[in-house]
C-alpha positions in Angstrom: 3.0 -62.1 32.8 6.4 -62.6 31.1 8.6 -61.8 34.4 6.1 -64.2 36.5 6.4 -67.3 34.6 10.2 -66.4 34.5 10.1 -65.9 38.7 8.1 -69.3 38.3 10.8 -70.9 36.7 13.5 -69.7 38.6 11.5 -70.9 41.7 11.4 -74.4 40.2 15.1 -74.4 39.5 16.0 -73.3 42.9 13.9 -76.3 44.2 15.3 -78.9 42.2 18.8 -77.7 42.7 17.7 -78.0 46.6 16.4 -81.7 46.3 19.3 -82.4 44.0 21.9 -81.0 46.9 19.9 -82.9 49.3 20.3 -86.6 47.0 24.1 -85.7 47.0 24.3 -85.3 50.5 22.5 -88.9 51.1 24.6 -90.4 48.3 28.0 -89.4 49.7 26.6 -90.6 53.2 25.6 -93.8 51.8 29.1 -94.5 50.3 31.3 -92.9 52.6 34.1 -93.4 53.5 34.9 -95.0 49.7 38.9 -93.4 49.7 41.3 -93.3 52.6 41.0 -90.2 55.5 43.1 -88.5 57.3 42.8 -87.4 61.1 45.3 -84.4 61.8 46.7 -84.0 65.2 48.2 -80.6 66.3 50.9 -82.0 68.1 54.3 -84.4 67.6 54.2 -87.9 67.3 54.0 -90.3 71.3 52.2 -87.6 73.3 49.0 -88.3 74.6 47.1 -86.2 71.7 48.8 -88.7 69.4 47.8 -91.8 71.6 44.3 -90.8 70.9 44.7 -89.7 67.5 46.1 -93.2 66.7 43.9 -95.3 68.4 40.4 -93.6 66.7 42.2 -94.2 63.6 43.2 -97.6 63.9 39.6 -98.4 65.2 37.8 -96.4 62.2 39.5 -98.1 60.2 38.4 -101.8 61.3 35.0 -100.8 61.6 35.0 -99.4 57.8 38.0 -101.5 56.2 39.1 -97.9 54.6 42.8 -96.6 55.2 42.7 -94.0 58.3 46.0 -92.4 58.5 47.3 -90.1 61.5 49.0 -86.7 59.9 51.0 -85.0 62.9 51.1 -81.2 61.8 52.7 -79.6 65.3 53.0 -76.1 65.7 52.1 -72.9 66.7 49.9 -74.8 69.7 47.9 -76.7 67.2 46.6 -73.2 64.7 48.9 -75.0 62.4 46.9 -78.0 62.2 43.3 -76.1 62.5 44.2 -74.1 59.7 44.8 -76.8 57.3 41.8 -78.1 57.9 39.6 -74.8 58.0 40.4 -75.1 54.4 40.2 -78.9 53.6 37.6 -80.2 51.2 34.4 -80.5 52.8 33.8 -84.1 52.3 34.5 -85.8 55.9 38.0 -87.1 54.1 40.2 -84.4 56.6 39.1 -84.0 59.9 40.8 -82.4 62.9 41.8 -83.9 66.4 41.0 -80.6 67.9 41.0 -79.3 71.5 40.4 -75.8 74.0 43.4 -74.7 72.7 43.6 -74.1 68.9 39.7 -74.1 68.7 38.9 -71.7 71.6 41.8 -70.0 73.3 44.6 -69.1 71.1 42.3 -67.4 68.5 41.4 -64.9 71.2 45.3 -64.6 72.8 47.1 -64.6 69.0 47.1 -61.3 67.0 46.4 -63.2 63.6 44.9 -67.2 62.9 43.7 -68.5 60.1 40.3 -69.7 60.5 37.6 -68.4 62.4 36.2 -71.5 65.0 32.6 -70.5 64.8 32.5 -70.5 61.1 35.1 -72.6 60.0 34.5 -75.9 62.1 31.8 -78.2 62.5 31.8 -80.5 65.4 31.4 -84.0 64.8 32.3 -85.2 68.3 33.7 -84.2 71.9 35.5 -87.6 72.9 37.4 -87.3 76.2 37.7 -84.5 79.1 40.7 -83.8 80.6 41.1 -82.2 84.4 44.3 -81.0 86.0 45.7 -81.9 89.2 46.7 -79.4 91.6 50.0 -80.4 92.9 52.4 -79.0 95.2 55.7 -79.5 96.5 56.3 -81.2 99.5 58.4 -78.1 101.0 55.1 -76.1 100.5 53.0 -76.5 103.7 49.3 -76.6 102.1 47.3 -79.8 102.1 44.1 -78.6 100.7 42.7 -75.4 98.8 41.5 -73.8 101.7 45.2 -73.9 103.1 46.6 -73.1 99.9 44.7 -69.8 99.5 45.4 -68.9 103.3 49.0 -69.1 102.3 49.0 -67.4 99.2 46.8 -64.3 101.0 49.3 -64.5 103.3 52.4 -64.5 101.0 50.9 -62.2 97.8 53.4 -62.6 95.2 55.7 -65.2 96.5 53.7 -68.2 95.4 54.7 -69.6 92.1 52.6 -71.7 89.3 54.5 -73.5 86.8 52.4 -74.2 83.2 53.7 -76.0 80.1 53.2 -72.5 78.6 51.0 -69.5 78.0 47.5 -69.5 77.3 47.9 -73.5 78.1 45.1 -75.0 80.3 47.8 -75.0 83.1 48.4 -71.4 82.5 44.2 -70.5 82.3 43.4 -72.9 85.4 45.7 -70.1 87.7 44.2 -67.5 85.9 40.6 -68.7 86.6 41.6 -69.5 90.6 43.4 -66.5 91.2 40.5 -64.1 89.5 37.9 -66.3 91.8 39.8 -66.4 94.8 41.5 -62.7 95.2 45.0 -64.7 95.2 48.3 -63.1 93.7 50.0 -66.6 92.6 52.6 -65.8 90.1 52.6 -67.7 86.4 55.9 -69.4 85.2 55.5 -70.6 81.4 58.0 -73.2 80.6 58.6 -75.2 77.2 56.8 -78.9 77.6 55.3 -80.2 81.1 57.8 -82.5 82.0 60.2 -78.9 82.9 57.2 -78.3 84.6 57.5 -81.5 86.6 61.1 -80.8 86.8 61.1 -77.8 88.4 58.6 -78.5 91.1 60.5 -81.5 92.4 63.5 -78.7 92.6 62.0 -76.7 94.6 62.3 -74.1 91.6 58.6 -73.5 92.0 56.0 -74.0 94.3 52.7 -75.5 92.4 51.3 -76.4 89.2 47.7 -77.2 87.7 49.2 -80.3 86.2 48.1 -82.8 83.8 47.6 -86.2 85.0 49.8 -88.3 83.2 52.9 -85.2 83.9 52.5 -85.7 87.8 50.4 -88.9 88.5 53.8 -91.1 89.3 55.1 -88.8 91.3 51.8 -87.9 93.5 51.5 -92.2 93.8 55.6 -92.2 95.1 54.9 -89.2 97.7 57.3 -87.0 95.4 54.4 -84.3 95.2 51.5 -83.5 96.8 47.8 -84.0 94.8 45.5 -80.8 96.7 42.8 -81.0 93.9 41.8 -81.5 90.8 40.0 -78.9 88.5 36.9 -80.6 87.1 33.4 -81.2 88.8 34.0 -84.7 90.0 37.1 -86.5 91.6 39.1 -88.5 89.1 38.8 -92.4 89.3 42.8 -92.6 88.9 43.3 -90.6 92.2 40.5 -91.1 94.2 39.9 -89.2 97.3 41.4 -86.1 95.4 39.0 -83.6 95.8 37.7 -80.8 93.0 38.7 -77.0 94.2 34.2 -76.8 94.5 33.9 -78.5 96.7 36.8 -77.2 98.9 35.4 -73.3 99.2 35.8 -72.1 95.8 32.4 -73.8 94.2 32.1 -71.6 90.7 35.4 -73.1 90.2 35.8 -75.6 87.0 38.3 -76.2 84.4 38.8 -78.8 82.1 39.8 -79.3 78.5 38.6 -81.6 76.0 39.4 -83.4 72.8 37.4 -84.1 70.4 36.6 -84.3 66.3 35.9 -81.7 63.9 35.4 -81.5 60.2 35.6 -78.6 57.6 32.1 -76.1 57.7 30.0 -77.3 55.3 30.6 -81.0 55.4 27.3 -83.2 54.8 25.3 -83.2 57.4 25.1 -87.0 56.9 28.1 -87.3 57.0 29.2 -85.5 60.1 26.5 -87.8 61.5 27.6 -90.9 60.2 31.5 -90.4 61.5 29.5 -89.3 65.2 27.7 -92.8 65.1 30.7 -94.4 64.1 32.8 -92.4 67.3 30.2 -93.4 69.4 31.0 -97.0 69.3 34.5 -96.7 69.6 34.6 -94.4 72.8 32.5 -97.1 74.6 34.7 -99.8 73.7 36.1 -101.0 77.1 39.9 -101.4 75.8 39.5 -97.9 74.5 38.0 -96.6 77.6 40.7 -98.4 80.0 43.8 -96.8 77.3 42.6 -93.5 77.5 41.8 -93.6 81.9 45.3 -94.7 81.6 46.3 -91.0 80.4 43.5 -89.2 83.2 40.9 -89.0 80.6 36.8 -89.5 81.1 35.4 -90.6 77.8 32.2 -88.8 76.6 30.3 -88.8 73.7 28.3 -85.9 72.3 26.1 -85.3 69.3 27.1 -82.6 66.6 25.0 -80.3 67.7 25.9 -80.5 71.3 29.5 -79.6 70.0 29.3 -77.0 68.1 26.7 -75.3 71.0 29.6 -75.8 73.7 32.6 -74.4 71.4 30.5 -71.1 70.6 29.8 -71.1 75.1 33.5 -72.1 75.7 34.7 -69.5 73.5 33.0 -66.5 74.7 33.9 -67.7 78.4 37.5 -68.1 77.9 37.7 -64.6 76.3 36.4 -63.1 79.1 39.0 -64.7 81.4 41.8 -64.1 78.9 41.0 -60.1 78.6 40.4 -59.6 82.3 44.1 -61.2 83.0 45.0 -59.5 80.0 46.8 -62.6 78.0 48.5 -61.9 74.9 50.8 -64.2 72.4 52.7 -62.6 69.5 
């Protein structure tokens, strides 16, 4: 009788520490954010990460009249940053400007990272998706996919793909066209996009899955040649572009995102009250126009819908990355 009323007891103490857990929760929601946050962005200071990273902040931080601060930790391809805040408090206070590339590639291409993306991370909100632009030189003679794989079949080996480095979405869109098209084009990592950009208008290589704002002044002065874009719709800043599925190759898509993600184990309430907050911002139309300005498409996504397209994304890019077998040290 004894060890029952003591299992009672320890029942009834388990339930109150739930509800009291639950009343924290609500409590923090209810004042938060009452203390300045920080948004950390993988990468330096005037890129296009940091245009977005600045302008969420500067908008959160109207809408709440709290201190939002931008903390650039570059490095490593952004594991730097994701790492830091893997192991942030887990009070919605540190979140992460996150993307494909620290939260679902370079886990699975680096021997050793810091966090674990499925366990470590909640999402709080995808905001923008970002396509490439297939662009060639204007010594190559292709004009659409179709052409562009009759050439390379044609020429296996001689065909060369610049990226702004390995495992970049530059360097993955080639991998994903070459594995779905039988093509041998050849990968050329280089340091940054604009040597990317350099090189094609050189002649030093042949084509690149480009990002928008890298090639989109040079496609508009008839420098290079726009064959495609990546994604599953053409882009409103180079209309008549058409995606590589519907030019012959339609399992074909690619694109990256960029969104916000918060320590596991942040309230619930929280996380939803930061999503709500995102929500507003993204449709802004000064917000929207800044970031079409960069080749984005704003979106808007709930947690949940987040965290269930990391874990897909993840297990997707891994099986591209073994089959063409990409590694960093």
């Amino acid at each position: 009788m004894m060890l029952f009323k003591l299992r009672l007891r320890l029942l009834a103490l388990g339930f109150l520490l739930g509800i009291s857990s639950i009343c924290i929760a609500q409590d923090s929601a209810a004042t938060y954010p009452n203390k300045p946050i920080k948004i950390i962005s993988p990468f330096a200071p005037g890129g296009a990460t940091d245009i977005l990273a600045r302008l969420l902040a500067q908008k959160l931080g109207e809408a709440w009249k709290q201190t939002v601060v931008v903390d650039n930790k570059s490095g490593g391809g952004g594991v730097i940053a994701a790492g830091e805040v893997a192991r942030a408090d887990k009070d919605g206070y540190t979140l992460l400007l996150g993307s494909v590339g620290p939260v679902e590639v370079l886990p699975s291409v680096m021997k050793k990272v810091s966090y674990d993306s499925e366990k470590d991370f909640a999402g709080v909100d995808v905001l923008v998706n970002v396509e490439n632009v297939v662009v060639v030189n204007n010594q190559l003679p292709v004009k659409n996919i179709q052409e562009l794989i009759a050439y390379a079949k044609a020429n296996p080996g001689k065909l060369h793909s610049g990226s702004s480095g390995i495992a970049t979405t530059g360097h993955l869109s080639l991998e994903v066209f070459n594995q779905l098209t039988g093509v041998d084009i050849v990968h050329v990592p280089y340091r940054g996009g604009a040597p990317v950009t350099t090189a094609l208008l050189a002649g030093d290589i042949e084509m690149s899955f480009s990002t928008v704002p890298a090639a989109i002044q040079y496609i508009k002065s008839g420098k290079l040649r726009a064959i495609a874009v990546t994604g599953d719709k053409p882009l409103e800043t180079l209309p008549g572009i058409k995606p590589i599925k519907d030019q012959g190759v339609p399992s074909f898509k690619v694109s990256s995102w960029y969104g916000i993600l918060a320590p596991s184990g942040t309230p619930p309430a929280v996380i939803n009250k930061i999503n709500l907050e995102l929500g507003k911002i993204i449709a802004m139309p000064e917000v929207r126009a800044k970031l079409l300005e960069q080749g984005w498409t704003t979106v808007h996504t709930t947690p949940a819908q987040m965290n269930k397209q990391i874990q897909s994304e993840i297990a997707d890019w891994k099986v591209v990355i073994n089959k063409a077998g990409i590694t960093l040290d």
